[in-house]
MIRO-446489 format. One record per residue (C-alpha): x negated, y, z negated; residue in three letters. Coordinates in nm, 2 decimals, decimal comma, padded with zeros to 4 digits. Layout:
% residues N
- X  Y  Z  ALA
...
% end
This chain:
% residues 312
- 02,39  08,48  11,61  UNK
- 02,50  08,27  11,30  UNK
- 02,23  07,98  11,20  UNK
- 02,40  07,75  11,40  UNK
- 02,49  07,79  11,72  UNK
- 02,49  07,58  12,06  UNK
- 02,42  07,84  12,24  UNK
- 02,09  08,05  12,05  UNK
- 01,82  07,86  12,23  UNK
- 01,97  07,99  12,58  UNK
- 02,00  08,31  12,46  UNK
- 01,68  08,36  12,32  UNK
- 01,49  08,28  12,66  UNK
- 01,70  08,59  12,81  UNK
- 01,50  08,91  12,73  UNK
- 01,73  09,20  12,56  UNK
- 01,76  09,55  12,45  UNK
- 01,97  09,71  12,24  UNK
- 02,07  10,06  12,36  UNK
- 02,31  10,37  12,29  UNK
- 02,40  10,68  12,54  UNK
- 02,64  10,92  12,53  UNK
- 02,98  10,84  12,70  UNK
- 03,19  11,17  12,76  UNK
- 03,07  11,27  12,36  UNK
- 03,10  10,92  12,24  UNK
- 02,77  10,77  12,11  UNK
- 02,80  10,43  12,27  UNK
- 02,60  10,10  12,18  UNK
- 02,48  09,88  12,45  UNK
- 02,30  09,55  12,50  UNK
- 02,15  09,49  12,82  UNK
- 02,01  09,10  12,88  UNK
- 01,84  08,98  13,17  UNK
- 01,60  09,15  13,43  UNK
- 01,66  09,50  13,51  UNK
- 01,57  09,42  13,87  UNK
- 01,80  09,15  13,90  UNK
- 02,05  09,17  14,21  UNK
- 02,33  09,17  14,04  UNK
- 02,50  09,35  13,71  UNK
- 02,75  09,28  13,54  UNK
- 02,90  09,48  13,30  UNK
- 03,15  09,30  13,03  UNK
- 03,40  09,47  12,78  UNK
- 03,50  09,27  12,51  UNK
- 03,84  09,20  12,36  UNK
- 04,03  09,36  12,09  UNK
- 03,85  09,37  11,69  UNK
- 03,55  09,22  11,85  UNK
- 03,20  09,35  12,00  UNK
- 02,94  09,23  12,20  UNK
- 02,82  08,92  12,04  UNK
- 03,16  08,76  12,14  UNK
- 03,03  08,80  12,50  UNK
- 02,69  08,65  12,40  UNK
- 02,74  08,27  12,47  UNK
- 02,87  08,39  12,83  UNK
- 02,54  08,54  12,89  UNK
- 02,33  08,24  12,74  UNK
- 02,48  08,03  13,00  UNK
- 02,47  08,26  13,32  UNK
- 02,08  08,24  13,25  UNK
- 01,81  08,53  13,30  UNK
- 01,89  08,61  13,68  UNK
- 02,16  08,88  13,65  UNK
- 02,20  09,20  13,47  UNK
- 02,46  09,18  13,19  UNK
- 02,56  09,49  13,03  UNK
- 02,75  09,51  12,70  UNK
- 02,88  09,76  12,56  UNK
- 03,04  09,80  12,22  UNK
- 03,41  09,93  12,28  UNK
- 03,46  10,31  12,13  UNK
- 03,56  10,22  11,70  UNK
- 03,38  09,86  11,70  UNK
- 03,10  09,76  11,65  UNK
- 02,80  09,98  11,66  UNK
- 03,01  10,22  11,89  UNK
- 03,18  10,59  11,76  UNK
- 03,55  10,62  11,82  UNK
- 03,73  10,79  12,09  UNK
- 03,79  11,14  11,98  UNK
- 04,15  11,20  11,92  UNK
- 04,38  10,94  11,99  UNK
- 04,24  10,60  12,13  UNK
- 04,54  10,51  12,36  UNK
- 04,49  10,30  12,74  UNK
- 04,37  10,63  12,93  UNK
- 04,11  10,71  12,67  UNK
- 03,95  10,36  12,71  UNK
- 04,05  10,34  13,06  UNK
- 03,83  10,71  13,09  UNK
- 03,55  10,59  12,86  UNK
- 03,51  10,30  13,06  UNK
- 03,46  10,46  13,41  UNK
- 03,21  10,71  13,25  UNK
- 03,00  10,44  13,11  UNK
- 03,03  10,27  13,47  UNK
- 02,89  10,53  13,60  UNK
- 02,60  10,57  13,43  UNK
- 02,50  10,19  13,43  UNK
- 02,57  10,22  13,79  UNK
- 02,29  10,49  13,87  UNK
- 02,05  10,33  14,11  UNK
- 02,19  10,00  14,13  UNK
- 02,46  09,85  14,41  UNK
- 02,83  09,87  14,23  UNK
- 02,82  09,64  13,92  UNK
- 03,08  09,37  13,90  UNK
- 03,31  09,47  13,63  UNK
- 03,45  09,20  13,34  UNK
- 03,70  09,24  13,12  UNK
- 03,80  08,97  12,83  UNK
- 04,14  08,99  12,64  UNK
- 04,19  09,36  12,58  UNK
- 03,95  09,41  12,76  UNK
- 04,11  09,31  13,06  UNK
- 04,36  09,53  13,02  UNK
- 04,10  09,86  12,96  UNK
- 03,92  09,71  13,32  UNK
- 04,27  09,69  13,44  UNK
- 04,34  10,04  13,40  UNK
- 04,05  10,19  13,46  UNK
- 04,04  09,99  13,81  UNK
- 04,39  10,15  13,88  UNK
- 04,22  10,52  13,79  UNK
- 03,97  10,43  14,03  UNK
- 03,67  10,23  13,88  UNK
- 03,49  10,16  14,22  UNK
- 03,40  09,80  14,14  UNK
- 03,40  09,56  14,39  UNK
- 03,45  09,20  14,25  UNK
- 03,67  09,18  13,89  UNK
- 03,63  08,85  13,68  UNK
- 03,91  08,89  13,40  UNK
- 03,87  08,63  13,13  UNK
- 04,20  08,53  12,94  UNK
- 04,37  08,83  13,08  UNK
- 04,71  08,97  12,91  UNK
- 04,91  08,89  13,22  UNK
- 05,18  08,99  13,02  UNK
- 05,31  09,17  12,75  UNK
- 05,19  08,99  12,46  UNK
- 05,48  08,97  12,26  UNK
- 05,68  08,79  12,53  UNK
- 05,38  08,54  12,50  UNK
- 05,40  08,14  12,40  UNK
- 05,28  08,26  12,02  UNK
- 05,51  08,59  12,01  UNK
- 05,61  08,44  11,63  UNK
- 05,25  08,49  11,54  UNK
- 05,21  08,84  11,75  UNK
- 05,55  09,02  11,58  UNK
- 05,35  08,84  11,24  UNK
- 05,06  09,08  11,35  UNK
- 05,29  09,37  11,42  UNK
- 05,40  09,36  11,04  UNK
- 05,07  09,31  10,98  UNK
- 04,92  09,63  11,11  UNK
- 05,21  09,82  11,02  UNK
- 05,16  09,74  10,68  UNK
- 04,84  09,80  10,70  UNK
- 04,90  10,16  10,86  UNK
- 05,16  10,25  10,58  UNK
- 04,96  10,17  10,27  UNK
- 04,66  10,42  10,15  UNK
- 04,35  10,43  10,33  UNK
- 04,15  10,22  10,09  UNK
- 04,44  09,93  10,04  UNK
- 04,48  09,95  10,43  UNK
- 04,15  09,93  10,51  UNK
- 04,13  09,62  10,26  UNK
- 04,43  09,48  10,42  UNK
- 04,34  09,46  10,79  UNK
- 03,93  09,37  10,63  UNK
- 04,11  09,08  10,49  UNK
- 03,90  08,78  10,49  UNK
- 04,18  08,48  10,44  UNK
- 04,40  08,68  10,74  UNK
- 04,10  08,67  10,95  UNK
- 04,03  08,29  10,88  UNK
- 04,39  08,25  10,99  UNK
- 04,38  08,42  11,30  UNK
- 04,09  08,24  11,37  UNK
- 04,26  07,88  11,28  UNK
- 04,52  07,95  11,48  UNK
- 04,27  08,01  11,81  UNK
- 04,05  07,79  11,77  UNK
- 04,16  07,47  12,00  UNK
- 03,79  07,27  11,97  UNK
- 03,79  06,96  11,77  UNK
- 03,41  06,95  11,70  UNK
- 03,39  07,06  11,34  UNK
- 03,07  07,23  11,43  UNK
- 03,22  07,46  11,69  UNK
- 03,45  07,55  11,49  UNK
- 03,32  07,63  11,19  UNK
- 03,06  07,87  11,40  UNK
- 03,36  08,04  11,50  UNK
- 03,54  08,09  11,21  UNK
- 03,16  08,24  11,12  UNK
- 03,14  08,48  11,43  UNK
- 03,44  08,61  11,34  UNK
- 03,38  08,64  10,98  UNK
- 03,10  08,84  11,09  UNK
- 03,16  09,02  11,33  UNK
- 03,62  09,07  11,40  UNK
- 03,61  09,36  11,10  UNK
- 03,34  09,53  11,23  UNK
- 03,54  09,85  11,32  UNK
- 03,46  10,25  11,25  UNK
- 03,85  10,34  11,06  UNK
- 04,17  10,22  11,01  UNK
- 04,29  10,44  11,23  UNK
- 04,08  10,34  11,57  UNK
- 04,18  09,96  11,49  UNK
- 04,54  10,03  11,46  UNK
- 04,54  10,29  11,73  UNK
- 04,36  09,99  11,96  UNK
- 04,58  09,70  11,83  UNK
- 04,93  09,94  11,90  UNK
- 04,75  10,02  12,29  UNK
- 04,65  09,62  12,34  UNK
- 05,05  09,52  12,27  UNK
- 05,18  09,83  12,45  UNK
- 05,01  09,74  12,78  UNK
- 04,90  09,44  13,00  UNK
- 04,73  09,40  13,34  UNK
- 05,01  09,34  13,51  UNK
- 05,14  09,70  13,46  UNK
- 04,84  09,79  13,69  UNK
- 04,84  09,56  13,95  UNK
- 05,04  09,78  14,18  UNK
- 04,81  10,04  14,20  UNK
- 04,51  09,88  14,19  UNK
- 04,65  09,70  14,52  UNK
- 04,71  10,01  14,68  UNK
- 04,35  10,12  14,68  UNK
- 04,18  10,16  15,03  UNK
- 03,94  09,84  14,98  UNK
- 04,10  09,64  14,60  UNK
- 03,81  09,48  14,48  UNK
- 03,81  09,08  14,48  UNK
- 03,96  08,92  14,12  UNK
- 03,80  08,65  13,97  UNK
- 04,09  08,52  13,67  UNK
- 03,95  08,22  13,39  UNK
- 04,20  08,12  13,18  UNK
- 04,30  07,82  12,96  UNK
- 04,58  07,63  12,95  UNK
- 04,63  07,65  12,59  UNK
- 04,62  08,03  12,56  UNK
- 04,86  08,16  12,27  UNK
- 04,88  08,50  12,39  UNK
- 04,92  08,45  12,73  UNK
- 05,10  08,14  12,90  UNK
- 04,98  07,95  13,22  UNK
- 05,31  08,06  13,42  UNK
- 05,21  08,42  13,37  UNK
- 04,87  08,40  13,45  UNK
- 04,93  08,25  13,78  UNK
- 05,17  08,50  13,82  UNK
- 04,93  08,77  13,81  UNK
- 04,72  08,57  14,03  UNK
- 04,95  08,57  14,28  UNK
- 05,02  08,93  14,28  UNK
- 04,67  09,00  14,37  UNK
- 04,61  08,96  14,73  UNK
- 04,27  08,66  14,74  UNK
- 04,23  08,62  14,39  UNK
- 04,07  08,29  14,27  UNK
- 04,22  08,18  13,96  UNK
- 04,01  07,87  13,76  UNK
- 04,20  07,74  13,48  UNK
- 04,00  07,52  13,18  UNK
- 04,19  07,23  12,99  UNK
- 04,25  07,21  12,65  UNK
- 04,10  07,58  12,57  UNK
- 04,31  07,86  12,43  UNK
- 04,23  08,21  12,40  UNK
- 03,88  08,16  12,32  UNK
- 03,72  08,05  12,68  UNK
- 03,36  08,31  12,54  UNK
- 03,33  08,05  12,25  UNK
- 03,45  07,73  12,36  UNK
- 03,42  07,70  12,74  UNK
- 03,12  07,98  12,84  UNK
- 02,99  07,70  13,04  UNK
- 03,33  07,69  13,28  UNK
- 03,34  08,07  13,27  UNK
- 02,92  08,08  13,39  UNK
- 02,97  07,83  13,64  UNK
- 03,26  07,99  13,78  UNK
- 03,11  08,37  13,81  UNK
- 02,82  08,20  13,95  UNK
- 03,00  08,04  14,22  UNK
- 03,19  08,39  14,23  UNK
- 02,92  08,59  14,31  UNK
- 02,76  08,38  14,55  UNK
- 02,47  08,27  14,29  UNK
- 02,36  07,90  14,28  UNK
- 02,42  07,72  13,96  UNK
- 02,12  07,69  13,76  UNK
- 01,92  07,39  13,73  UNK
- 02,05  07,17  13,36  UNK
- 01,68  07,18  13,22  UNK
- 01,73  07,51  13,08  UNK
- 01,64  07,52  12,68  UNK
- 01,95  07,41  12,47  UNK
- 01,98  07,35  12,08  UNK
- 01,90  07,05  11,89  UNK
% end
């Protein structure tokens, strides 16, 4: 992490590896944290132009007694792209190979999906992922550009189609941009503690252009505003058992409004739906606390005692 951050201490005392495997010919880059005999694993996919340290402050607060699983989605991070074109199948496909091979000798993982992410859990879920529980963190409920910032999302279409238009090294530049980055991460960022927020606009700085090609990020960004989880619901409801959903949202969310997200809350049969106040899209940096707590209490875990290490 960054050289500040209110979360390193925690995630420190939490022993990790960093691992790759093969995911139906994809070289895949993992990070597993926490004791390989715990109880429980969870695995956690990460939201669109990001990787796994987004997820980090999530598992610094859950503490050192489950499982957490990582991976880097296919053309981010330290992953390889999908072959051919990376559309919602081929993520949704990727995903429930890589399920199945952190799920060899364990009872089913808990699956989690944040912002595009929760639309890849979505549909593999609907193509039969056989996870029983579901926590989706700031899920697209809805199509995004029907969404309470849906100015700033058609800004982003022009943006990538720009991006997509020009040669590969302008492009590349373009969508690499470092003042359209800060930007974007202005515009998310709802914390008024200057320190917060300025580790933010770091992580992302670090870590939101951290993609294999211009073509898996516009390929990704064209699949995250052509689908949402909502699209899935149907058949994920008409499995024999539908596994229990967990939803954490904020009410300040730019992509996806309240209304919606209790929508698709209400469209799946038990779900528990927690909402934070004064968060937006960014509940893994400014609320990983709420979202701990919550899966805690979710999967039947105590919460853990408040003498754990914290920063200075």
């Amino acid at each position: 992490m960054s050289s500040f951050s209110p979360f390193a201490a925690r995630l420190s005392a939490i022993p990790t590896w960093a691992r790759t495997t093969t995911v139906s010919g994809v070289t895949t880059s993992y990070w597993e944290y926490g004791s390989p005999q715990a109880p429980t694993t969870l695995v956690m996919i990460h939201g669109f132009r990001g990787d796994h340290h987004g997820l980090e402050p999530i598992v610094a607060e859950l503490g050192p007694d489950i499982r957490v699983i990582i991976p880097d989605l296919p053309g981010f991070g330290a992953s390889d792209a999908l072959p051919g074109i990376s559309n919602i199948a081929g993520y949704s496909s990727w995903l429930q190979d890589f399920y199945e091979i952190m799920a060899k000798g364990t009872p089913a993982p808990v699956i989690l999906g944040h912002s595009f992410g929760s639309i890849v859990v979505a549909a593999a879920l609907a193509a039969g992922l056989p996870a029983t529980q579901a926590i989706l963190i700031n899920p697209i409920a809805a199509n995004a550009l029907t969404g309470p910032n849906r100015f700033m999302t058609r800004l982003a279409v022009l943006y990538y189609q720009a991006a997509a238009k020009l040669p590969e090294r302008a492009g590349f530049a373009l969508l690499k941009n470092r003042a359209i980055v800060r930007i974007m991460s202005i515009t998310m960022a709802k914390t008024r503690d200057p320190q917060l927020r300025a580790w933010i606009h770091r992580q992302h700085d670090e870590y939101f252009s951290d993609f294999v090609s211009r073509a898996s990020v516009l390929e990704a960004f064209e699949t995250s505003v052509g689908n949402d989880v909502s699209q899935f619901v149907e058949t994920i409801n008409a499995r024999p058992r539908p596994p229990q959903f967990l939803l954490l949202v904020a009410d300040r969310d730019d992509i996806t409004a309240l209304p919606e997200q209790k929508a698709l809350a209400s469209r799946l049969p038990g779900a528990r739906l927690e909402v934070v106040q004064g968060v937006g899209h960014l509940v893994h940096y400014e609320a990983p606390d709420f979202a701990a707590r919550n899966i805690r209490s979710f999967l039947g875990l105590s919460p853990l005692p408040e003498s754990r290490p914290v920063n200075d």
